[in-house]
N, CA, C and O atoms as a DFTB+ gen file, in Angstrom:
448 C
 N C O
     1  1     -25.196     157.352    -105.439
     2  2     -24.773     156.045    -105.908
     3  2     -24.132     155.248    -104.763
     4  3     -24.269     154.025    -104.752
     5  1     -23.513     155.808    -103.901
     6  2     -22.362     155.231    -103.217
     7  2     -23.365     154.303    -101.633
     8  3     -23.064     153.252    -101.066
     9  1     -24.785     155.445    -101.315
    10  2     -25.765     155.163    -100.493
    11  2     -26.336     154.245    -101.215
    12  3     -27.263     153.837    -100.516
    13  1     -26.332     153.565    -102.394
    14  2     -27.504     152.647    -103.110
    15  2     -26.383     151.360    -102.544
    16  3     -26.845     150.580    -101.711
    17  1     -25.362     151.221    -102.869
    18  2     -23.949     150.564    -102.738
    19  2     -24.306     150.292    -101.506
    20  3     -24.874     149.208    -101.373
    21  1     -24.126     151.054    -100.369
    22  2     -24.602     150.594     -99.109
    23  2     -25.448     150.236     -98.638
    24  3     -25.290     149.479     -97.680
    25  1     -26.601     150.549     -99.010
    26  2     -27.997     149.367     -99.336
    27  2     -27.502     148.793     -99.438
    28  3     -26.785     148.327     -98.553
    29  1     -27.553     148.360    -100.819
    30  2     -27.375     146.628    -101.278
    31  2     -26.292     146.073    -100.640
    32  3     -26.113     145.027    -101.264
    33  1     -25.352     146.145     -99.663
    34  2     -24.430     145.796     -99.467
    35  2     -25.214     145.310     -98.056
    36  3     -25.542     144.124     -98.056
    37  1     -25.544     146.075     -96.880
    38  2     -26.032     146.040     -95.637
    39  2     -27.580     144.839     -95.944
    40  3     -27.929     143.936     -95.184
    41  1     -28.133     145.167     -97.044
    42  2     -29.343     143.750     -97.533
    43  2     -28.649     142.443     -97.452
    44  3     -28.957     141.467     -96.769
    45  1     -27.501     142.623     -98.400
    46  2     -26.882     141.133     -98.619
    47  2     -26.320     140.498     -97.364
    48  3     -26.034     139.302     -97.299
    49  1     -26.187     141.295     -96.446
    50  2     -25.534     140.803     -94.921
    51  2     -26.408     140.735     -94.219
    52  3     -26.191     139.902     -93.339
    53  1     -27.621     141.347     -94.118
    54  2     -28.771     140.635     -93.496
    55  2     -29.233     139.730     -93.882
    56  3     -29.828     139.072     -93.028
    57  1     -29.243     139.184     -95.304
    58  2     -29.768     137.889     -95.844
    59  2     -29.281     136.674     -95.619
    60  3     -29.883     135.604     -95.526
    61  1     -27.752     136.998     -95.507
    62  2     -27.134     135.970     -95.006
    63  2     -26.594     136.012     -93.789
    64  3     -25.601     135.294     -93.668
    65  1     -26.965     136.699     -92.716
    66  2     -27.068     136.559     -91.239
    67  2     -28.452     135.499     -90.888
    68  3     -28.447     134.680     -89.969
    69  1     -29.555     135.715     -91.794
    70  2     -31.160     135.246     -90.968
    71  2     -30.883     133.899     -92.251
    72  3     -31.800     133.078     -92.258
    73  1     -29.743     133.631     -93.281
    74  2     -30.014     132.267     -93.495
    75  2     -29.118     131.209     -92.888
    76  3     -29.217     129.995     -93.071
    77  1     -28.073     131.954     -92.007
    78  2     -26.960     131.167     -90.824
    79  2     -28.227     130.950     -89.836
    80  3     -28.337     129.775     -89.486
    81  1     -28.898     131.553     -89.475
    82  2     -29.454     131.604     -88.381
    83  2     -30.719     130.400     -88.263
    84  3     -31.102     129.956     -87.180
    85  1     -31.215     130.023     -89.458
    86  2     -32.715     129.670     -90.017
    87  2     -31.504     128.311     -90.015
    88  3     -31.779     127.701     -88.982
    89  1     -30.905     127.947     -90.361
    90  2     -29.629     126.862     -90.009
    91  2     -29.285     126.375     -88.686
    92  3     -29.137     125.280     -88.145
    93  1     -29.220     127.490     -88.400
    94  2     -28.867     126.815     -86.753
    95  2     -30.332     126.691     -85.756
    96  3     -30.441     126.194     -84.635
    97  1     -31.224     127.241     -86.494
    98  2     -32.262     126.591     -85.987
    99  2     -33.067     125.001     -86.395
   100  3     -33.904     124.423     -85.702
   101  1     -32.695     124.704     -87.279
   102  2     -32.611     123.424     -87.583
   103  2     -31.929     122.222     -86.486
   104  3     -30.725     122.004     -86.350
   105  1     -33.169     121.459     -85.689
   106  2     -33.032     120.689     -84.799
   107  2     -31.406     119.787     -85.300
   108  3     -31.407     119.529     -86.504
   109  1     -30.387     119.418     -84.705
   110  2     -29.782     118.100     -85.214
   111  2     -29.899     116.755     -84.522
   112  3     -29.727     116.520     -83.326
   113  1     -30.190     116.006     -85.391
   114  2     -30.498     114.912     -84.828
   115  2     -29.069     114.024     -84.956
   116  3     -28.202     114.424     -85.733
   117  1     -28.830     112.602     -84.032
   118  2     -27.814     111.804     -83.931
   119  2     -28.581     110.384     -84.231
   120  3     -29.314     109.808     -83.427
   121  1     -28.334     110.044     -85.244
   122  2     -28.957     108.176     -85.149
   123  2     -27.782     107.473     -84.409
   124  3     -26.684     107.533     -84.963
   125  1     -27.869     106.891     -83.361
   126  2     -26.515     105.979     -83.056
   127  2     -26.866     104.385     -82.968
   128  3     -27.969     103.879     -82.758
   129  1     -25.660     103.765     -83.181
   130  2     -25.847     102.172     -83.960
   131  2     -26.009     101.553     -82.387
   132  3     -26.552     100.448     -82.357
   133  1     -25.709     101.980     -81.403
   134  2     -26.232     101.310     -80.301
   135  2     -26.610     102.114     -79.547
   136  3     -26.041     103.161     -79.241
   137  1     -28.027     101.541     -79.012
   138  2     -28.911     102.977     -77.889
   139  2     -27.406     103.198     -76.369
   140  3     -26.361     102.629     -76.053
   141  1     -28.019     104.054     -76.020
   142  2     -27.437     103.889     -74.303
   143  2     -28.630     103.446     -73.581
   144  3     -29.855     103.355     -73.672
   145  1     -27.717     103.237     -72.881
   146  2     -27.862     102.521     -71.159
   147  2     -29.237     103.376     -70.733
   148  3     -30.413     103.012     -70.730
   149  1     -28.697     104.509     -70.415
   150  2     -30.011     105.394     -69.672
   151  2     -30.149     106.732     -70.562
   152  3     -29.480     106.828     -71.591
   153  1     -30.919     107.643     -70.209
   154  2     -30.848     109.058     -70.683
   155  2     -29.599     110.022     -70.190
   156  3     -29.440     110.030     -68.969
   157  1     -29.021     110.540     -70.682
   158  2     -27.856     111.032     -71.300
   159  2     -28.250     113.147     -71.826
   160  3     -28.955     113.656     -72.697
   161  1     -27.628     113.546     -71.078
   162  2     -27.613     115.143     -71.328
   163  2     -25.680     115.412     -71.935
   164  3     -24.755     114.961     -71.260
   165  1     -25.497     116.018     -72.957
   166  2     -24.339     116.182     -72.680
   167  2     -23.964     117.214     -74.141
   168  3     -24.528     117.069     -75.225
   169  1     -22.885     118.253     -73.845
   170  2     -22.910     119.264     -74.703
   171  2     -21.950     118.924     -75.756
   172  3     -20.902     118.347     -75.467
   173  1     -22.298     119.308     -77.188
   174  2     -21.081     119.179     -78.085
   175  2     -21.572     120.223     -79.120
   176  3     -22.718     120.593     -79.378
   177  1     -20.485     120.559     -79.590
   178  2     -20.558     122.009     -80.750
   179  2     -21.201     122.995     -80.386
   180  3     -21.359     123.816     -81.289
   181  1     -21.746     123.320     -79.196
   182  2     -22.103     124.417     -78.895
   183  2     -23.519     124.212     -78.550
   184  3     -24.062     125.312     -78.449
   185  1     -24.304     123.273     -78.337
   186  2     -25.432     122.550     -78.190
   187  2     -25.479     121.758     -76.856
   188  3     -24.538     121.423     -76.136
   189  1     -26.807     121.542     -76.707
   190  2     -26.884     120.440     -75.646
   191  2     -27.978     119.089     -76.038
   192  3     -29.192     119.272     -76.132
   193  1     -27.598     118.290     -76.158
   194  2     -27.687     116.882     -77.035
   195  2     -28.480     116.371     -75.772
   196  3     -28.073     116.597     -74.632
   197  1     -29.624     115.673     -76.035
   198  2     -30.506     115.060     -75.202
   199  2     -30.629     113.435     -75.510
   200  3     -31.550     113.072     -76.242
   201  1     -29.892     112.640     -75.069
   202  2     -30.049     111.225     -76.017
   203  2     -30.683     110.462     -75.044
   204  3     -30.829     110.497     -73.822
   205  1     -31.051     109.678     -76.090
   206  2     -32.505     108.615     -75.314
   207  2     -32.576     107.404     -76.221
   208  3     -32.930     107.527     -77.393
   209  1     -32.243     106.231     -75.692
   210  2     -31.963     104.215     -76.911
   211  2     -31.369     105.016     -77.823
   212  3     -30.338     105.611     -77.509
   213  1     -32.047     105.186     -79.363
   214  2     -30.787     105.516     -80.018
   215  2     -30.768     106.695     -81.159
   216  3     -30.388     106.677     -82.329
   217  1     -31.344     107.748     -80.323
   218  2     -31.173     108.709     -80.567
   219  2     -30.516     109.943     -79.828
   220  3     -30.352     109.676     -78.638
   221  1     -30.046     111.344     -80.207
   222  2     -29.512     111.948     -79.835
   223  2     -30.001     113.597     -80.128
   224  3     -29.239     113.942     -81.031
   225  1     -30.815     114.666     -79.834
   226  2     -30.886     115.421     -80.187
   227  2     -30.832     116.905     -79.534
   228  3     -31.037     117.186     -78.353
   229  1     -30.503     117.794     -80.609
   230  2     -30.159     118.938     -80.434
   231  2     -31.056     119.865     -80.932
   232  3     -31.021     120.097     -82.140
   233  1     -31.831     120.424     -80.246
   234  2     -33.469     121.334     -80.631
   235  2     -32.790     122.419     -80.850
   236  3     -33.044     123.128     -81.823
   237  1     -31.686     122.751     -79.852
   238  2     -31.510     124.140     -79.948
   239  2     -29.622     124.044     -80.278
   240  3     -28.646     123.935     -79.535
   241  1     -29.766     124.130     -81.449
   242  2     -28.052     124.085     -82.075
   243  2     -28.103     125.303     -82.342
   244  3     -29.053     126.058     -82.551
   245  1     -26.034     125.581     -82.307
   246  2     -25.567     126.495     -82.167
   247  2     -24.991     126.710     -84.007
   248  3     -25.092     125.793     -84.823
   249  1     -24.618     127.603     -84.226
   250  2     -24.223     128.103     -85.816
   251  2     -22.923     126.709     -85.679
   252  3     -22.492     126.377     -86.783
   253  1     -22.499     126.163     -84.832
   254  2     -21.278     125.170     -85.004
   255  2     -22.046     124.030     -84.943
   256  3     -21.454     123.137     -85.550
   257  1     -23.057     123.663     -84.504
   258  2     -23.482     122.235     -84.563
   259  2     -23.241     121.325     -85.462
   260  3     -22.646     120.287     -85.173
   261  1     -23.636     121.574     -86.567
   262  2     -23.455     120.654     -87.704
   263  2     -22.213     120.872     -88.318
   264  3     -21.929     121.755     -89.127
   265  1     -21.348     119.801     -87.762
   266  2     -20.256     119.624     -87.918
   267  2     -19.330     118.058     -87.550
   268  3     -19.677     117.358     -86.599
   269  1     -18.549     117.806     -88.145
   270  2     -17.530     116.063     -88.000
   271  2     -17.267     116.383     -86.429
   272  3     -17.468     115.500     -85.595
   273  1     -16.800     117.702     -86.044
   274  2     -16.085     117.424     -84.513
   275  2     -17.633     117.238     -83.666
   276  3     -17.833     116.367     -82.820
   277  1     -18.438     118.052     -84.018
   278  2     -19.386     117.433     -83.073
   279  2     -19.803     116.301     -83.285
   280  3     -20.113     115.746     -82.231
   281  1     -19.938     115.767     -84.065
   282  2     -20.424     113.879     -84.246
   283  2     -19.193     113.678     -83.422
   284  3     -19.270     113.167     -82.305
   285  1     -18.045     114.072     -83.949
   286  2     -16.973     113.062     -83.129
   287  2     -17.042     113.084     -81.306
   288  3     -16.985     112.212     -80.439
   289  1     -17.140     114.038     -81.308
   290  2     -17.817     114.572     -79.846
   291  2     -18.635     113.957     -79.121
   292  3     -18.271     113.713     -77.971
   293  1     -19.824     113.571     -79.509
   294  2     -21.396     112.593     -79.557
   295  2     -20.595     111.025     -79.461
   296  3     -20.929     110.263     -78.553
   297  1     -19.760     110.703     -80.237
   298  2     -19.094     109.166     -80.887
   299  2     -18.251     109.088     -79.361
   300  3     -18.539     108.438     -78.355
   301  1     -17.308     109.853     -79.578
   302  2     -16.790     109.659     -77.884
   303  2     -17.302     109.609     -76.723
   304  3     -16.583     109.283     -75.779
   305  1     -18.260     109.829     -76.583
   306  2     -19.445     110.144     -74.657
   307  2     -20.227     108.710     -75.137
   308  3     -20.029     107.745     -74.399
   309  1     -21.270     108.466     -76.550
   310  2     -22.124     107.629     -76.531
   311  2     -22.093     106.723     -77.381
   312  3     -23.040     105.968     -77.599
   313  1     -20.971     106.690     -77.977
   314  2     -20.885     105.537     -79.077
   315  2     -20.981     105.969     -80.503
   316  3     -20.944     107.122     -80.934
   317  1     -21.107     104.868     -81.151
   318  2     -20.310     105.324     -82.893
   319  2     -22.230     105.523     -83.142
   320  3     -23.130     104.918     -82.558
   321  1     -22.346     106.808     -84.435
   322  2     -22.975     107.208     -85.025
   323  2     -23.488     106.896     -85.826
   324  3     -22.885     107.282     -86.828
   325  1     -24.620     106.195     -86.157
   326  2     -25.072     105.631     -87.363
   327  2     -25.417     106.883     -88.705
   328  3     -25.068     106.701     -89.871
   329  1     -26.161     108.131     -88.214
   330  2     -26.310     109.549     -89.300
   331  2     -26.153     110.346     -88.310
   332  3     -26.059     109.930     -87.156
   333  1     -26.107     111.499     -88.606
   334  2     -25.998     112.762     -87.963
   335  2     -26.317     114.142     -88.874
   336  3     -25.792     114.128     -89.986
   337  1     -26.804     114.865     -88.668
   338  2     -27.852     115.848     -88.953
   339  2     -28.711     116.859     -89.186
   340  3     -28.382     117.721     -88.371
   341  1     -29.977     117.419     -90.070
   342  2     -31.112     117.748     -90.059
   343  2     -32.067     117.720     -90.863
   344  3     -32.143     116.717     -91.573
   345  1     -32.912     118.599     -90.993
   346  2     -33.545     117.715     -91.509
   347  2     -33.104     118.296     -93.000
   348  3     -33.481     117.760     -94.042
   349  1     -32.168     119.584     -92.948
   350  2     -32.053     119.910     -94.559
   351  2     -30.746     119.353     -95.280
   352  3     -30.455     119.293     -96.475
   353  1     -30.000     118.933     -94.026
   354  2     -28.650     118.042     -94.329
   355  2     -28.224     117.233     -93.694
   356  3     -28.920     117.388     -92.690
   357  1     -27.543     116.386     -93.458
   358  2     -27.088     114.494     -93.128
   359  2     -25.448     115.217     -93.605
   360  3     -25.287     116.125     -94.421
   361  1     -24.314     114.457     -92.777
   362  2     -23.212     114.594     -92.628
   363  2     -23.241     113.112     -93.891
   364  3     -24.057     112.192     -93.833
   365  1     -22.211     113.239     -94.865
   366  2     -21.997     112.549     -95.652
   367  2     -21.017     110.947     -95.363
   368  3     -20.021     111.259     -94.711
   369  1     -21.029     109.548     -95.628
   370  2     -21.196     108.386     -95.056
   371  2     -19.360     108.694     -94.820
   372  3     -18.820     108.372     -93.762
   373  1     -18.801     109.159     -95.640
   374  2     -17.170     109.720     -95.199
   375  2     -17.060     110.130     -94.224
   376  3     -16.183     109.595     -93.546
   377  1     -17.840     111.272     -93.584
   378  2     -17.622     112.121     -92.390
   379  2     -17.799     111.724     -91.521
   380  3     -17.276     112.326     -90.583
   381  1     -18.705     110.354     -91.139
   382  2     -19.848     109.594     -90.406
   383  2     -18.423     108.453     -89.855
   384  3     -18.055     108.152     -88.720
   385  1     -17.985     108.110     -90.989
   386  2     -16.740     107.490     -90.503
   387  2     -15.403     107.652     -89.805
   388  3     -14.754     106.867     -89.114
   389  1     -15.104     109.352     -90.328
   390  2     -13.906     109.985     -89.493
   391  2     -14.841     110.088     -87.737
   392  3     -14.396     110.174     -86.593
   393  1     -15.884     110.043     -88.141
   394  2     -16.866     110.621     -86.518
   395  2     -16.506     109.649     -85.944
   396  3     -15.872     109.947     -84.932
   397  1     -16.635     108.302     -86.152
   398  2     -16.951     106.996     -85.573
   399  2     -15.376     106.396     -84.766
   400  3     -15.164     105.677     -83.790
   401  1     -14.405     107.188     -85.844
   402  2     -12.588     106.420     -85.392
   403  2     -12.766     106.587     -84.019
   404  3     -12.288     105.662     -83.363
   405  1     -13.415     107.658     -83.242
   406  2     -13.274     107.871     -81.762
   407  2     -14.160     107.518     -80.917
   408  3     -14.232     107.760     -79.712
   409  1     -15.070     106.733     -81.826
   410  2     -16.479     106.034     -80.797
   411  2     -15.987     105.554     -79.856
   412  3     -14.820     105.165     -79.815
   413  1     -17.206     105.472     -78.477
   414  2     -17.031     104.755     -77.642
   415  2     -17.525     103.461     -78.050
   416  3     -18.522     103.240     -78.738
   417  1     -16.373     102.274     -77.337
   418  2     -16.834     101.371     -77.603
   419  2     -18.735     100.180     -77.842
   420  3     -19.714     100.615     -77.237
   421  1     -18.790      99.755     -78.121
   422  2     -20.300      99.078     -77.468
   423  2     -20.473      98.848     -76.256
   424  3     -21.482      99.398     -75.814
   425  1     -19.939      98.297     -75.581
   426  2     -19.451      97.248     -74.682
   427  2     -19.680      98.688     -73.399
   428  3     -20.468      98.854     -72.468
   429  1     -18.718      99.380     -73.885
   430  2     -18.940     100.780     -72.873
   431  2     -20.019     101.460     -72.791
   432  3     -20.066     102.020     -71.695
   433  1     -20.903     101.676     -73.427
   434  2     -21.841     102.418     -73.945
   435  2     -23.103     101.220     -73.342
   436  3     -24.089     101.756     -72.836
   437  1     -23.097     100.043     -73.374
   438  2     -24.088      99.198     -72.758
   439  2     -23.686      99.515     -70.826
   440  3     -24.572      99.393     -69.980
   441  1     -22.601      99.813     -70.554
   442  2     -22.422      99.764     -69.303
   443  2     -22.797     101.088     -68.294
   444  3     -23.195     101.224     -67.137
   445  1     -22.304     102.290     -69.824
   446  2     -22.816     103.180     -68.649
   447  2     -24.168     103.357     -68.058
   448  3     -24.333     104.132     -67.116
């Protein structure tokens, strides 16, 4: 009985190891309300964010990617965030806003 117990116990932790994982393989994308200047490499949540006019993306995110500090992260280097992302979830228009309090300005974001 106690070996069936440990089955099912060691199943349920592999199931939810490969569905964290099937998650963090999920590209995240950044919509931002103003493109940049030029192309832009730069790391946040554990990712490396490739942005280009006015997008921002992360092919290869980390189990932390999808998260407010990384938008806020993204909002500070390239400007405020219009969505943020994948394709099985979108950061909700609340979170999008705590992201944005630390945007870089426009004005900055046209200059760099």
């Amino acid at each position: 009985m106690k070996l069936r117990t440990l089955a099912a116990a060691c199943a349920a932790l592999v199931s939810v190891s490969f569905a964290g994982a099937a998650l963090a393989d999920d590209p995240i994308t950044a919509k931002l309300q103003n493109p940049v200047a030029a192309k832009t490499k730069l790391i946040a949540g554990g990712a490396v964010f490739m942005c280009e006019g006015d997008v921002c993306l992360a092919a290869a995110p980390s189990s932390r990617t999808y998260a407010t500090s990384t938008c806020k992260e993204l909002a500070k280097s390239v400007g405020a965030v219009a969505s943020f992302g994948g394709a099985r979830k979108q950061l909700e228009a609340e979170k999008i806003e705590q992201c944005n309090v630390v945007a870089l300005p426009a004005q900055q974001v046209a200059n760099n």
